[in-house]
C-alpha atoms as a printed R data frame, in Angstrom:
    type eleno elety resid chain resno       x       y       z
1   ATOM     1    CA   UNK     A     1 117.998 -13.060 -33.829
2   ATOM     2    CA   UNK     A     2 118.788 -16.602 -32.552
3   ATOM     3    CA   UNK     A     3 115.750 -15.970 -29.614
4   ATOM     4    CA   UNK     A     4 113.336 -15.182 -32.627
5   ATOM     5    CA   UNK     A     5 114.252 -18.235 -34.437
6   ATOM     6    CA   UNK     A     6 113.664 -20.422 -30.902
7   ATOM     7    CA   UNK     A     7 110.596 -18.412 -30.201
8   ATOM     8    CA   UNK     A     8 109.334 -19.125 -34.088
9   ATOM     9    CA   UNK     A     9 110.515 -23.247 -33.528
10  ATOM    10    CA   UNK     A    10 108.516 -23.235 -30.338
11  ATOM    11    CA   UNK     A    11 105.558 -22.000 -31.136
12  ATOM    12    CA   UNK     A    12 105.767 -24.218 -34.550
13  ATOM    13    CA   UNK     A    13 105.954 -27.017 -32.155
14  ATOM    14    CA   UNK     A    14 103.201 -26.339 -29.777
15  ATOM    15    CA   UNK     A    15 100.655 -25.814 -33.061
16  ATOM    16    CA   UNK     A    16 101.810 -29.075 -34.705
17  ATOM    17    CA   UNK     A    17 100.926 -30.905 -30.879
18  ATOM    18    CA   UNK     A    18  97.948 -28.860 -30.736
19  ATOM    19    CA   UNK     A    19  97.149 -30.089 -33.979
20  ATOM    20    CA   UNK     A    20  98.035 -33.658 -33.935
21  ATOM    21    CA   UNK     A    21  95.966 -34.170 -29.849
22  ATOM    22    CA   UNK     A    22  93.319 -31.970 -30.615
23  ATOM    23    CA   UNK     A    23  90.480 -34.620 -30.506
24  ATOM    24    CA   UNK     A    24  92.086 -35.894 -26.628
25  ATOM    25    CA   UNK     A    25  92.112 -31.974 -25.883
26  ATOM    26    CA   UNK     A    26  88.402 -30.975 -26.982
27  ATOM    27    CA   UNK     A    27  87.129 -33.768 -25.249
28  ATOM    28    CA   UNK     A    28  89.315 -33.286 -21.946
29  ATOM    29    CA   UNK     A    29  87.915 -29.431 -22.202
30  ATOM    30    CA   UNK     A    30  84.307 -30.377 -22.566
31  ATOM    31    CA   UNK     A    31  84.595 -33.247 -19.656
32  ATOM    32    CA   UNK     A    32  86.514 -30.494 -17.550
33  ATOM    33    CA   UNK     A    33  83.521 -27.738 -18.393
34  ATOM    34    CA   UNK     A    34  80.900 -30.638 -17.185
35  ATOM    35    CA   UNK     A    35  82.295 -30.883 -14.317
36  ATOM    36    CA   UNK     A    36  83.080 -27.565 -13.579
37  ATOM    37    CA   UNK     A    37  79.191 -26.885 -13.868
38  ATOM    38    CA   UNK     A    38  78.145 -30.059 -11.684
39  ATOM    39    CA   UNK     A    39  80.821 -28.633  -8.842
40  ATOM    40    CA   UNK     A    40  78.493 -25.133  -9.209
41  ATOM    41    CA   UNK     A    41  75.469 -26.683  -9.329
42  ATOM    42    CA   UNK     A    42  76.252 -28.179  -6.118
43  ATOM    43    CA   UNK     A    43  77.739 -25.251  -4.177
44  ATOM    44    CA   UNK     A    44  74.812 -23.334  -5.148
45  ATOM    45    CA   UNK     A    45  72.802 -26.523  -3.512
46  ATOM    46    CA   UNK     A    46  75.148 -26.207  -0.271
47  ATOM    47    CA   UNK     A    47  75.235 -22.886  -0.091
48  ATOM    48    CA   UNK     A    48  71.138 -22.698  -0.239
49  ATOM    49    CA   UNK     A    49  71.203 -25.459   2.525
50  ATOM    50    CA   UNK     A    50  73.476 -23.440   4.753
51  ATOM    51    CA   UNK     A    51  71.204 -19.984   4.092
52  ATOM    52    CA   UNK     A    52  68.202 -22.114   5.166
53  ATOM    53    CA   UNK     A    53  69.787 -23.973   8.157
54  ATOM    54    CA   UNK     A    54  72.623 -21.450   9.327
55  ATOM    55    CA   UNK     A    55  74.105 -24.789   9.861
56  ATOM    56    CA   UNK     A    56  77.703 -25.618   7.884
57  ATOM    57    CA   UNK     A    57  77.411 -29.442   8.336
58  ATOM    58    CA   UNK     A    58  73.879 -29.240   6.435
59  ATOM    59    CA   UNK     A    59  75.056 -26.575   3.870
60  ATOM    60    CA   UNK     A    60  78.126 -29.493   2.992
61  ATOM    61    CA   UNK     A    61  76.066 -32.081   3.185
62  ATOM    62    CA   UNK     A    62  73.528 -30.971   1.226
63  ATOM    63    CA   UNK     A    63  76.296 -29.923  -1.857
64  ATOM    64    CA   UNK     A    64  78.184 -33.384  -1.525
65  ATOM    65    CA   UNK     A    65  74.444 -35.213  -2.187
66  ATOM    66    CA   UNK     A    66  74.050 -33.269  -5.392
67  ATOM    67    CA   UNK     A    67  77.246 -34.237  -6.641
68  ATOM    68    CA   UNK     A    68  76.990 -37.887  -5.702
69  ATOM    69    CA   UNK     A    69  75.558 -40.283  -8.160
70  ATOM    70    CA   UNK     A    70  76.091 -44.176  -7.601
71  ATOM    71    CA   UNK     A    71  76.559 -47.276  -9.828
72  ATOM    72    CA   UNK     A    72  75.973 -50.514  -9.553
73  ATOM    73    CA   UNK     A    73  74.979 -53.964 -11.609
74  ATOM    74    CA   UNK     A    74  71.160 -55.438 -10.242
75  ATOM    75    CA   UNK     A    75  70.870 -59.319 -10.771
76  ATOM    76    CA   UNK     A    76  70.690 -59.637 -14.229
77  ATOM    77    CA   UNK     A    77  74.047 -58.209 -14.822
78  ATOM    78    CA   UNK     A    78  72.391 -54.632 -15.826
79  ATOM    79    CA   UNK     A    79  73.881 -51.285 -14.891
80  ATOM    80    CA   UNK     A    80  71.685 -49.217 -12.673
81  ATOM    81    CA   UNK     A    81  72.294 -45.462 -11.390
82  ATOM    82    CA   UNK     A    82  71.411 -44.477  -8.700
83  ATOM    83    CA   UNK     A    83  70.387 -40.506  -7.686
84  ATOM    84    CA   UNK     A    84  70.661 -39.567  -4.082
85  ATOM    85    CA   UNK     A    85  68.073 -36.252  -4.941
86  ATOM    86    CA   UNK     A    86  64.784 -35.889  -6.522
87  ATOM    87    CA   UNK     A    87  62.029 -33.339  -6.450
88  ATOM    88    CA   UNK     A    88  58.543 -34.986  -5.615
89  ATOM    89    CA   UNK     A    89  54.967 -34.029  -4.912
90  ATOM    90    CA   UNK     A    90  53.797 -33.199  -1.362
91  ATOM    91    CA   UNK     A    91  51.334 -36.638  -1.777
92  ATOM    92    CA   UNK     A    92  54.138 -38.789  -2.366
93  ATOM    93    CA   UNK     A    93  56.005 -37.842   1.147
94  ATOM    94    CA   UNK     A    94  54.657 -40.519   4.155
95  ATOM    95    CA   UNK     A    95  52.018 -38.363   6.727
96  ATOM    96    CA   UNK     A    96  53.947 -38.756   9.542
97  ATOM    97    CA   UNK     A    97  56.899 -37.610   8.015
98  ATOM    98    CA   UNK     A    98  55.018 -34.520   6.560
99  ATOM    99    CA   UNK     A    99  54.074 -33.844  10.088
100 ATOM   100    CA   UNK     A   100  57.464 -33.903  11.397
101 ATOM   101    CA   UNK     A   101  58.637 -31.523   9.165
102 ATOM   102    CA   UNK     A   102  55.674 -29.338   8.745
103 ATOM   103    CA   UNK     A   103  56.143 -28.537  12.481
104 ATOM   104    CA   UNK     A   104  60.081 -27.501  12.402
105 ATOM   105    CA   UNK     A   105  61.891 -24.895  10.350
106 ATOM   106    CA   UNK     A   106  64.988 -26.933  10.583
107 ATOM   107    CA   UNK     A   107  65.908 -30.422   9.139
108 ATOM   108    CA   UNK     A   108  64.000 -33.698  10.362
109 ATOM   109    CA   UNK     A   109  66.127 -36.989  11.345
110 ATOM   110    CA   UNK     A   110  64.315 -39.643  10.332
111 ATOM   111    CA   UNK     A   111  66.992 -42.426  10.575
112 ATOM   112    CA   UNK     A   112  64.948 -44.316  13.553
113 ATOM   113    CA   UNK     A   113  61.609 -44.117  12.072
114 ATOM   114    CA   UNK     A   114  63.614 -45.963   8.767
115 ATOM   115    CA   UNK     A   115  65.398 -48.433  11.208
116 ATOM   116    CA   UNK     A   116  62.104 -49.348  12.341
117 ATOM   117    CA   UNK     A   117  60.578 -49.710   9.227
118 ATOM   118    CA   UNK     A   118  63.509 -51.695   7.493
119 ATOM   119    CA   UNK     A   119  63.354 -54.424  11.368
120 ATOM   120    CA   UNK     A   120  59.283 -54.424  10.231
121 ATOM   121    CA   UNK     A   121  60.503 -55.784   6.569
122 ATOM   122    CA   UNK     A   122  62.836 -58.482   8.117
């Protein structure tokens, strides 16, 4: 009898703190759900990266750049976001970089081309 009546206080306590956080908890689910689905979203980017590239660096790489998104404040004291992935037309990638990659299956390094470019701007 004395278990029941423990059992019955217990449970009496868990739905009055239930009841009295359930606000903090609904929002803590929905946050946890969000991220759940960005964490998908970007093994099923990694994963696609890997299946194109048989190559495990690219495959991680690839998932950690969907997940990353980056904040900062521009000179007027205004919070900007930036987004390390984008979908864009064929026209808007440079020729020579088109070239590059038109003539591989495999991913392009570009990093000297942009080192270049960037010593160009100085």
């Amino acid at each position: 009898m004395i278990p029941f009546i423990l059992l019955g206080a217990a449970l009496l306590t868990g739905a009055v703190v239930v009841t009295a956080f359930w606000d903090k908890i609904k929002s803590f689910l929905e946050a946890s759900v969000k991220h759940v689905r960005q964490v998908v979203k970007a093994t099923i980017v990694g994963l696609s990266a890997y299946v194109k590239t048989q190559n495990i660096a690219a495959g991680i790489y690839a998932g950690l750049q969907a997940l990353n998104k980056f904040y900062s404040k521009n000179e007027n004291q205004q919070w900007e976001e930036t987004i390390t992935t984008r979908t864009i037309s064929e026209s808007d990638v440079p020729e020579h970089i088109r070239r590059k990659l038109e003539s591989t299956q495999g991913p392009v390094d570009i990093s000297e081309d942009i080192a270049k470019e960037l010593k160009l701007e100085l």
